[in-house]
Each structure stands twice: as structure tokens, then as C-alpha cells.
DRENGUMAR-325165 format. One record per residue: x, y, z of N, C-alpha, C, O, CB in turn; residue in three letters. Coordinates in pm, whole numbers, plus 50000, padded with zeros to 5 digits. Glycine has a CB too. Layout:
XYZXYZXYZXYZXYZALA
...
//
This chain:
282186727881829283086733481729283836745381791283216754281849282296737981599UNK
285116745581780286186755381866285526771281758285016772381646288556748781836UNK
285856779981856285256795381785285866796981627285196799681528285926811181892UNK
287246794781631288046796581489287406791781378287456796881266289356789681484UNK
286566777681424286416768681351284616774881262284256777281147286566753281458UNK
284046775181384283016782181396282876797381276282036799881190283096785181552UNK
284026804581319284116815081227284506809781117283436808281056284916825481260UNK
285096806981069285736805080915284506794780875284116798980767287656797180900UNK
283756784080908282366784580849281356791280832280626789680735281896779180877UNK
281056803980969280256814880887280596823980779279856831880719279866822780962UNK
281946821180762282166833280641282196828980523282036835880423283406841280644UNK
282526811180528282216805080414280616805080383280176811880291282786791680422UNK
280266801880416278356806980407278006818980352277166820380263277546809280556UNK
278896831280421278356843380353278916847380233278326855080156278436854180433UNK
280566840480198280896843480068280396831979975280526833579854282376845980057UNK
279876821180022278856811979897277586821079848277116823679738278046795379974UNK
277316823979960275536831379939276036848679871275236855579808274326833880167UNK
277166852179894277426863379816278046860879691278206870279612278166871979883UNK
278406849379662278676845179525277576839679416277576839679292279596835279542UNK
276636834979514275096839579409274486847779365274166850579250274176838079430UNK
274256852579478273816871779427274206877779329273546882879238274276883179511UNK
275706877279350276176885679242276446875779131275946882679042277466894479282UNK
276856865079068276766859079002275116859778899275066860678776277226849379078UNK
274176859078975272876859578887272416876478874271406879578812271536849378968UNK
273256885978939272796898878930273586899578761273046903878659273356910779078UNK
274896894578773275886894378630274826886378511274246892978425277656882878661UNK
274766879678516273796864978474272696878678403272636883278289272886850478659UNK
272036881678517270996887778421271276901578368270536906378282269686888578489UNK
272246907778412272696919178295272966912978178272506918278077274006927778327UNK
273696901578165274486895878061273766892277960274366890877853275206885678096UNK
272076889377966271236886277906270576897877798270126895877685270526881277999UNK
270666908877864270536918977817271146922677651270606925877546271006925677919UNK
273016919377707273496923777584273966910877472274846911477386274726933477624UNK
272906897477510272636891977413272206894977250272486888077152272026887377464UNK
271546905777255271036906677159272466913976983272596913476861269656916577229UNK
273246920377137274446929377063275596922176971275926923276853275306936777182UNK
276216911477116277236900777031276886885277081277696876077079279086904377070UNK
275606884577123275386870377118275726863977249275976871577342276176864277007UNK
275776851177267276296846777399277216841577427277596838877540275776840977451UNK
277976838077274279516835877317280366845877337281446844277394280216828977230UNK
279836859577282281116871377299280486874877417281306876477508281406885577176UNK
279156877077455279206879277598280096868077697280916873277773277676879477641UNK
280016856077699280966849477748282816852177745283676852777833280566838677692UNK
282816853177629284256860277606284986870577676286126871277721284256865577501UNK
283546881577669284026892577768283886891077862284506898377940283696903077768UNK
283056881777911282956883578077284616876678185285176880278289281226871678125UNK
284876863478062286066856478080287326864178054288316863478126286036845277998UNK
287226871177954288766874777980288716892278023289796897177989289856871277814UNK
287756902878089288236908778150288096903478272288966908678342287976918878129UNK
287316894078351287306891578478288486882878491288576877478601286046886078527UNK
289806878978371291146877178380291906887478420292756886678508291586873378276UNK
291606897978354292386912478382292396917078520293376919678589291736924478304UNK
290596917878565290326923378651291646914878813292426919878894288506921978643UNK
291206900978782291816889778914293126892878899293716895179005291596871178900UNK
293956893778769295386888478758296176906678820297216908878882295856881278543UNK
295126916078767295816928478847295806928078927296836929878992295606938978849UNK
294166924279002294586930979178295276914479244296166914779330292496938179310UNK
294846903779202295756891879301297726892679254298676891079330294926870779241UNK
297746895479121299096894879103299766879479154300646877979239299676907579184UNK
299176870279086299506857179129300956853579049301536843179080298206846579093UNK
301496861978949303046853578927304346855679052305476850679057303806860778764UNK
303576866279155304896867479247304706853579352305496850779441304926884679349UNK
303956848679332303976828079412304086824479302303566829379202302436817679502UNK
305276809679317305276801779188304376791379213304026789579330306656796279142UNK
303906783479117302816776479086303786758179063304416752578973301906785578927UNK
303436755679182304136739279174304146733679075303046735879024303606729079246UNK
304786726579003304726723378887304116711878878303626708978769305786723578834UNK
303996703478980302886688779008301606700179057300996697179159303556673379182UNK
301296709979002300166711979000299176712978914297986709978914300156717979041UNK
300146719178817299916724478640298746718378619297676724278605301116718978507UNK
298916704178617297196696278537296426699878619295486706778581296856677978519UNK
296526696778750295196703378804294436715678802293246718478811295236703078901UNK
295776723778784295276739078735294796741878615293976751078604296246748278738UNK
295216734578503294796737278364293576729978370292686737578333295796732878245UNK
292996715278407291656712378410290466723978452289416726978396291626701478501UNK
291196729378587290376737178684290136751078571288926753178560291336740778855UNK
290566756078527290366770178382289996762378288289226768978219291886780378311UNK
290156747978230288966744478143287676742378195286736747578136289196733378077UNK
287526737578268286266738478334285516748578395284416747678451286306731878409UNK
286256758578376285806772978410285086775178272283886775678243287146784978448UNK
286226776278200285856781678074284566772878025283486777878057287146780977970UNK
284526761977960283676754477938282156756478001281146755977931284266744277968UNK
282156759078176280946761478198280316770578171279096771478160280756760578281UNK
281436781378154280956795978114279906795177985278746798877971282356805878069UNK
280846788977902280276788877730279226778377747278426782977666281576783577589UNK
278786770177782277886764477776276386768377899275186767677873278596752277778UNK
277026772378029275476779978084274886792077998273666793177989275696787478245UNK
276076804377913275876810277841274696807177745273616812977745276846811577807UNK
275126796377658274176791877556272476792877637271566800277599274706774377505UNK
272406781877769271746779077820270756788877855269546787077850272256773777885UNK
271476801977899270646814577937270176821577831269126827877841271366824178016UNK
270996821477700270396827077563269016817477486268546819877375271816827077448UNK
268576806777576267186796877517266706793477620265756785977598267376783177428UNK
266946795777758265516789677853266296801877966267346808277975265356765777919UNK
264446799078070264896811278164266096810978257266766800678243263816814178253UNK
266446817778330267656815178418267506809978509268506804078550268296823678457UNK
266536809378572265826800478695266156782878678266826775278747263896803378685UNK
265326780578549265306765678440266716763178457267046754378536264846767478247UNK
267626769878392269236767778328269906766378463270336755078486270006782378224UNK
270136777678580270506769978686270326762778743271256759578818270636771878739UNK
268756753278753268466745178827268956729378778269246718978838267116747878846UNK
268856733478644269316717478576271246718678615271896708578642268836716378332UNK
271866732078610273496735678657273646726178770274526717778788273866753178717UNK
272376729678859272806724378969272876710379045273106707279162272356730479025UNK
272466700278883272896686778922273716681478898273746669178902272386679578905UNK
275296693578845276136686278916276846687079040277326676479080276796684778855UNK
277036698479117277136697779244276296682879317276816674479390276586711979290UNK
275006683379272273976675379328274876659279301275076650479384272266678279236UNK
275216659579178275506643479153277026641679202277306630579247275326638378973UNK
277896650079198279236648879272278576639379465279086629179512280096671279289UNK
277486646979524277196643479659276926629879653277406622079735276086651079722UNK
276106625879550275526614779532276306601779503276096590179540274716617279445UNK
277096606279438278466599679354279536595579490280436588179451279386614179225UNK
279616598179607280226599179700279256589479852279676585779962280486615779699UNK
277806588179784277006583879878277136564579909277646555579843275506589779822UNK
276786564879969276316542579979275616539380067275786528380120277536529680020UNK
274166551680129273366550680181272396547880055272756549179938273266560380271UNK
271086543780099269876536780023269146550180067268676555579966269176519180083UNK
268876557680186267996568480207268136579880037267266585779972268626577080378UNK
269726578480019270116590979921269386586479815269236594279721271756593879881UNK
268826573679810268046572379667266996584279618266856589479507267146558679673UNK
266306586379745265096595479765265586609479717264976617479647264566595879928UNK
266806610379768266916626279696267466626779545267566637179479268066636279787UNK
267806613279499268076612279351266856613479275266586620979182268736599279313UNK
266016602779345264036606179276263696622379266263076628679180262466599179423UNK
264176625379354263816641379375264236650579248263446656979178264686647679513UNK
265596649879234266546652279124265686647679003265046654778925268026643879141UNK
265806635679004264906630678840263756633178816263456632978697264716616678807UNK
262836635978899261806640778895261786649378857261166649978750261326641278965UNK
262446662878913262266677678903263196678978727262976689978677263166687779075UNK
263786673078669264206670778541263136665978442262696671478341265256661678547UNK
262806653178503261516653778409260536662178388260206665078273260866645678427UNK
260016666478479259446679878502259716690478383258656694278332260056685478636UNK
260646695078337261486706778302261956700278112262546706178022263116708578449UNK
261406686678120262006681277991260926687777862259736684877870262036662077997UNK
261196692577799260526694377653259126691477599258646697777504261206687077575UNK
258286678177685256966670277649255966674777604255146669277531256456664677733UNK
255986685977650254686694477629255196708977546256156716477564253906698377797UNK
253996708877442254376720977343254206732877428254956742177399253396722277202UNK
253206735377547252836748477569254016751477658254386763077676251356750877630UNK
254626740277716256136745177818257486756477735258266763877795257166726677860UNK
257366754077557258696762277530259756763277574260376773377607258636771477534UNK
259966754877577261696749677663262366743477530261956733677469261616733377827UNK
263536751877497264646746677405265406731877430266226729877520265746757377411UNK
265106725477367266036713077405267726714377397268536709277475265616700977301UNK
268006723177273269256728177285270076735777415271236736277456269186735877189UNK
268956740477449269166753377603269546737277722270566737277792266746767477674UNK
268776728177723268636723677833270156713877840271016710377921267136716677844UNK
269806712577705271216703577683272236709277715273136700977732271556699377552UNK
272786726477746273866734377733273696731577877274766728977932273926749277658UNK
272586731377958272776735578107273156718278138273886718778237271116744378203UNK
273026706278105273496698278181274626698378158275246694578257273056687978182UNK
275646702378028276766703978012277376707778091278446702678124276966708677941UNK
276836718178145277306729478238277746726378356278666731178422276386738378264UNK
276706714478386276186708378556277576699178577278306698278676274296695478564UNK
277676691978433278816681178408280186689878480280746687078586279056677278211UNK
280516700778388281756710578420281426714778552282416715178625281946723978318UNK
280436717778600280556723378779281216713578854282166715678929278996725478868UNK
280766704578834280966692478928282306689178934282796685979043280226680078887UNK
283166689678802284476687378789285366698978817286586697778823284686682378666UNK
284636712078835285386728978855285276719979046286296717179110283866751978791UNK
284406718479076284726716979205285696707879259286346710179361283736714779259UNK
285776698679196286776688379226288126690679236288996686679314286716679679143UNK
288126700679106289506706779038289806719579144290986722879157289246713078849UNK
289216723679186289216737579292289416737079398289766747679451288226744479311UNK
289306724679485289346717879546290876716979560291476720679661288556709079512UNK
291356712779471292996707279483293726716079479294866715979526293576698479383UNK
293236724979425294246736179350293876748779478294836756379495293646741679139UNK
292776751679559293036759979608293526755079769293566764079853292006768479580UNK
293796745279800294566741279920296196747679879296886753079965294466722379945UNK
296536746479776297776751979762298086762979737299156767679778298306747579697UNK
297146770579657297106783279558296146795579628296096807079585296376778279396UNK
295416790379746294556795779798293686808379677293216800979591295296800579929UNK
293406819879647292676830779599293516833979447293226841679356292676844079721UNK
294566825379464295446831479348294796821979232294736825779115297346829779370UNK
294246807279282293726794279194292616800279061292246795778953292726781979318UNK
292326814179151290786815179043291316827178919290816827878806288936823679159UNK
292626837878980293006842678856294096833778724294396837178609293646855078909UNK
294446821178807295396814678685294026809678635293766812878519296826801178722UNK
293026801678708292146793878619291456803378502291526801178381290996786678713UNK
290956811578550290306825378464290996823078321290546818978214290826843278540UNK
292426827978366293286829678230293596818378179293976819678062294546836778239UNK
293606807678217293886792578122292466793078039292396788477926294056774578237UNK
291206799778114289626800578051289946809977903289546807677789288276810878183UNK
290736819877949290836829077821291196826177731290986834077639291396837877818UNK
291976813177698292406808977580291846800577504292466796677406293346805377587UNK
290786796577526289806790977415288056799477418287236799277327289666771877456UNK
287886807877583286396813277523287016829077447286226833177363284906816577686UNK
287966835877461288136843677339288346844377242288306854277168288516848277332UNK
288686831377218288816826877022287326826976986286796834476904289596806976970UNK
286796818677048285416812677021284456829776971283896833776870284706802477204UNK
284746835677120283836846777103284016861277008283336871376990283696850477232UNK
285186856576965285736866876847285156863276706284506869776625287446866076833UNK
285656849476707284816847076599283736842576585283546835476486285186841976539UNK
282826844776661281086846976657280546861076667279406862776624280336839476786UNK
281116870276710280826885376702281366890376674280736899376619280586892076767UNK
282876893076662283746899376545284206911576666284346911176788282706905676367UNK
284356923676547284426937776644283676943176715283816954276765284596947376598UNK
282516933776730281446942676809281756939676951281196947277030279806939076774UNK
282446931176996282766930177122284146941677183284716942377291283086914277132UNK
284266948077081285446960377141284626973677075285146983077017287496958577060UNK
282946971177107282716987877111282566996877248282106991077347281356990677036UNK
282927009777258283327012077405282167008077530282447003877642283667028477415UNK
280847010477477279657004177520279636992277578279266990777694278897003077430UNK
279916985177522280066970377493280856963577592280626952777646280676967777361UNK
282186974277613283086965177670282886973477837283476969277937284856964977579UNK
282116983677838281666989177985280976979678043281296974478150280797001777990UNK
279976976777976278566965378012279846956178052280016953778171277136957877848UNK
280676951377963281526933477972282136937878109282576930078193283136927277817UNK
282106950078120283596949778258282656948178373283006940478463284836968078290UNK
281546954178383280446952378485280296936578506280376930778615278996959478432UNK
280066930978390279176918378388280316906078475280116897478560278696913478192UNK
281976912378374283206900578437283116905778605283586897378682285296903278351UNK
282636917078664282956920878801282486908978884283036900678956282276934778845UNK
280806912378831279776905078906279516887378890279106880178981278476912478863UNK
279736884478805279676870778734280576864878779280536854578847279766869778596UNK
281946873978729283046857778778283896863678837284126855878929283926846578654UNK
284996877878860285616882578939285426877979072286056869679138285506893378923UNK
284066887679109283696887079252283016873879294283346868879401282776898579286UNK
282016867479209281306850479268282846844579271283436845779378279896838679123UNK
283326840079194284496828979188286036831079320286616823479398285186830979000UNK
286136846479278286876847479395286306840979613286876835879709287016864779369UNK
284636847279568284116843579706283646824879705283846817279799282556855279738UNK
283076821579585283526806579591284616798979654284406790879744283716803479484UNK
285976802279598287086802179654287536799079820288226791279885287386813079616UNK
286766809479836287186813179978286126804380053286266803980175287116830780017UNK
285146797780003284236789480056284816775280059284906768080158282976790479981UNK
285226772279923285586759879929286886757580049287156747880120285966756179778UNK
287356767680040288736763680156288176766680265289186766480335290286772280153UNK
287016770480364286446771480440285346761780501285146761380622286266780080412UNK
284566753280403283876741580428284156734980314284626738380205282446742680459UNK
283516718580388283476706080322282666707580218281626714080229283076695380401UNK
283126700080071282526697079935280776695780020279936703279971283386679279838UNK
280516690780085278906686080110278366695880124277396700080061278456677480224UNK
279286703780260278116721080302278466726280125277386726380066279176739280492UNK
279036728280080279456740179932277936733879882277166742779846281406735979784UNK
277486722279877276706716879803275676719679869274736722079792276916704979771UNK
275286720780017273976725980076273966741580025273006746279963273936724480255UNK
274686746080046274766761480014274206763179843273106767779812276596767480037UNK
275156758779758274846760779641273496755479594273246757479475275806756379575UNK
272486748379677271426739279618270796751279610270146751179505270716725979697UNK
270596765579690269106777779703269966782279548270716789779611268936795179894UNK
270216782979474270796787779333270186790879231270486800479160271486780379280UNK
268986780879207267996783279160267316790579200266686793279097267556776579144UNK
267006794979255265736798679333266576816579342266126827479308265366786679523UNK
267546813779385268126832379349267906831979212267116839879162270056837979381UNK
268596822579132268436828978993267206831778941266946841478870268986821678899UNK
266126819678992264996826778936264416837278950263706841478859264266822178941UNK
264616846279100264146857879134264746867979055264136877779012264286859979265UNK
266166865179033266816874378954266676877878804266896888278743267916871478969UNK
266116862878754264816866478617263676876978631263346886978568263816852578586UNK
263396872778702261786878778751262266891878763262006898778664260946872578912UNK
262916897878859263036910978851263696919578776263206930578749263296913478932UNK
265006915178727265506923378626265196920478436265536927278338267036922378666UNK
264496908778446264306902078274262716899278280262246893878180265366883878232UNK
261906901978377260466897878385260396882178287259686878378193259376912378313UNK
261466876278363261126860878332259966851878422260456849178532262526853078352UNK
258876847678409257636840778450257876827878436258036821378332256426844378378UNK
257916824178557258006803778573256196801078590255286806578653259206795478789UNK
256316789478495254646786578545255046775878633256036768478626253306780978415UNK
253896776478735254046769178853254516750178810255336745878891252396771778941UNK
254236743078737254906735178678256666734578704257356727078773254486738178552UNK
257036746678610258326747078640258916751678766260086751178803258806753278556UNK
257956756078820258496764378962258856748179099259706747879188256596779279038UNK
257966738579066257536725879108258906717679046259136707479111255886721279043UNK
259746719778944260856715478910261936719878951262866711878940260906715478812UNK
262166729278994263206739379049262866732579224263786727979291262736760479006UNK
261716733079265261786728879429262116714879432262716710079529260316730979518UNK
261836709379354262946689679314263726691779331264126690979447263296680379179UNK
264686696679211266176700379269266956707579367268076704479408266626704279203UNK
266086719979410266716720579559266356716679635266836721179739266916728879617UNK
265326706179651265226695079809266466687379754267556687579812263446681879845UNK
266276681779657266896669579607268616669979692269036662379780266916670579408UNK
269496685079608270446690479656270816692079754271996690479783270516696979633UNK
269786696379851269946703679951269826689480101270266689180215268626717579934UNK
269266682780044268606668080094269846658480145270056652980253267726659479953UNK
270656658780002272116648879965273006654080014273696646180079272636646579822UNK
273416666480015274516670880058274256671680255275266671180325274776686179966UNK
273086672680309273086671680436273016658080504273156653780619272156678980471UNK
272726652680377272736634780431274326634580419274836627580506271746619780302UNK
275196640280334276616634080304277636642580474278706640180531277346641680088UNK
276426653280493277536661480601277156653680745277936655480838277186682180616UNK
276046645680766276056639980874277246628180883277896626980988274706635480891UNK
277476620380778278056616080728279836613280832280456604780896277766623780607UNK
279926630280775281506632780813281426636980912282436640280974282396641380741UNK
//
């Protein structure tokens, strides 16, 4: 691999792996001020100041926006939006560890979806396994079926944010994630207004939201970005498979969320599973 080439894949690596961090450092503040306006106005705020925050400093109307791009761009901010409001739900009824790990089959099933080897079966078992695992069966587990249901939603919309991000930032490069943001703002701030009302513009409230849009989606989505135009859909998908496994630490330490080893045994399914498929798909290419 020529040095250029070489570099612009290590930096995609370090802005994937720095778009977790801070993504589940946001994630678990955000949990916090559940209790204040709930998890759609926390969603709300996190979506439309981390609009403010992107559209000031990128200033994306001085490039015009191809006009054979539009659908791809407006899918790519629904699917922003959408995942937002639905991992949201997900983190307000099961731990964050749980909710990203089930997120992360759709990255996982985009790899799979792309496969026509027989080996990739094995990392699909892996996948279904570590789901069953994590399903509802048992009373002493306490796992919301509603929660789990929000996170495959979620997994559904990742899979298609990538697809959509994909297209849109070959052309749009860093500017793709402040239009998508703001196409997001126009349906999770209705939503989240009218589920919490004024409590989402108390000055408190909207300090916490500006923190939470920094870390959550400003700064992860912008360094996403810069990943996807840096490596292939497969590495984004090796990278993104350790996701769980940050998020769960990031329970544990800032929300003293406790996986019993059961679930901890469901979370390592899905990132072999992930992590398995996407390196089978990169030998591949």
C-alpha cells in the first residue's frame, strides 16, 4: 500500500474509534437528562443544536448541492434523524451496551447482504445467536421488548445512513453531515416539542443539550464522515463492530449499568459476528 494510501487509512481508524468514544460519552450524559424531558426532547436537542453547531462552523450553503443529489441527501438526514429517535427510545429501556449491540446489526447485515461465501454463514449464526441471547425469555433478564424493538429499528436506519453517506459524501465531502443534520431537524424537533413542551428551552437544559449535540453527533458524525471517505464500507464495519463493547464500558462507568455475564456473552456474538463479516468481505476486495 503506497504511504498516502497507508495514511488516510490510519486516520480513518482513528476518526471511527474517535467517533465512538465520544458518541457513547454523549449517549451516556444523555441518559441522565432523561428523566427532565424524556428521550425524544433529549433527541430533539441533541439534533437540532448539533445542526447549529455543523451548519456554523462548516457553512455548507457557500458549495451548491447538485441537484441529482437532493434524494440522496434527504434519505441520508432521514436516516439520521430516525436513528436518533429510535436508539433514543432504546437507551431510555435497556442498557446501552444491549441497545448498541443489537444497533450494530445493521452495519453487520449491510456486510452480509453483500456476501456469497458459505463461510459468512458462521458469522450470521454468531449474529443470531448473540440476539437470541439478549431476547426477552427469561423474567430475571428485564429487558424491554419495546427497548429492543427501538434498537433494531435503529440497526435498520444505520445500515441505510451508511449507504446514503456513502453517496453523498464522495461529493459533499464534511459538508454531507451538516445538510443531513438539518433535513434530521425537521421532523425530530416537532416530535420532541411536543413530548416535552418548554422544558426543553430551560437554560439548564439546553447547556446539558449543547454538550450532549457536541459529543453525540457534531463531533462522532463529522469523524464518521471522514472515515467513510477514507476506507471501504467493510473496514467502517470492522471498526464499528468494538461499539458495543465501548458503549458498554461507558454504562458501567458513567450510569453504573451491570451486564450479567449472559448478556455480556451476547454482546461478544455480535462483535465476532461483525467483526468476522466485514473481514471476510475486506479479503474479498
Amino acid at each position: 500500500m503506497p504511504a498516502p494510501d497507508r495514511n488516510a487509512t490510519l486516520i480513518g481508524i482513528a476518526a471511527a474509534f474517535g467517533s465512538q468514544a465520544s458518541m457513547n460519552l454523549g449517549a451516556s450524559v444523555a441518559k441522565h437528562l432523561f428523566p427532565v424531558v424524556g428521550a425524544f426532547g433529549v433527541t430533539a436537542l441533541r439534533v437540532a443544536l448539533a445542526a447549529v453547531l455543523l451548519m456554523a462552523l462548516r457553512q455548507p450553503w457557500r458549495r451548491r448541492v447538485p441537484r441529482a443529489l437532493l434524494p440522496a441527501l434527504i434519505a441520508y438526514g432521514a436516516m439520521l434523524g430516525l436513528m436518533n429517535l429510535l436508539i433514543y427510545q432504546a437507551f431510555a429501556r435497556i442498557p446501552l451496551g444491549i441497545a448498541t449491540g443489537i444497533e450494530v446489526i445493521g452495519p453487520l447485515g449491510l456486510v452480509l447482504a453483500a456476501s456469497r461465501r458459505r463461510a459468512d454463514f458462521v458469522w450470521l449464526a454468531a449474529a443470531v445467536c448473540g440476539l437470541l441471547l439478549l431476547l426477552p425469555l427469561r423474567a430475571h433478564d428485564r429487558l424491554d421488548p419495546v427497548g429492543i424493538a427501538c434498537a433494531l429499528g435503529a440497526a435498520g436506519c444505520w445500515a441505510l445512513y451508511i449507504i446514503y453517506g456513502k453517496r453523498v459524501s464522495a461529493t459533499l465531502g464534511r459538508d454531507a453531515v451538516a445538510w443531513g443534520m438539518l433535513v434530521s431537524v425537521t421532523f425530530t424537533l416537532p416530535v420532541g416539542l411536543a413530548a416535552s413542551g418548554t422544558a426543553m428551552l430551560s437554560p439548564s437544559v439546553l447547556a446539558t443539550g449543547l454538550a450532549i449535540a457536541a459529543l453525540s453527533s457534531a463531533l462522532p458524525y463529522s469523524l464518521e464522515m471522514e472515515a467513510m471517505r477514507r476506507v471501504p464500507a467493510a473496514v467502517f464495519g470492522i471498526l464499528v463492530s468494538a461499539s458495543p463493547a465501548v458503549a458498554a464500558l461507558a454504562g458501567f462507568v458513567v450510569l453504573d449499568e451491570v451486564l450479567s455475564p449472559l448478556q455480556w456473552c451476547a454482546i461478544l456474538c455480535i462483535i465476532t459476528a461483525a467483526a468476522g463479516s466485514a473481514l471476510s468481505a475486506t479479503r474479498r476486495v
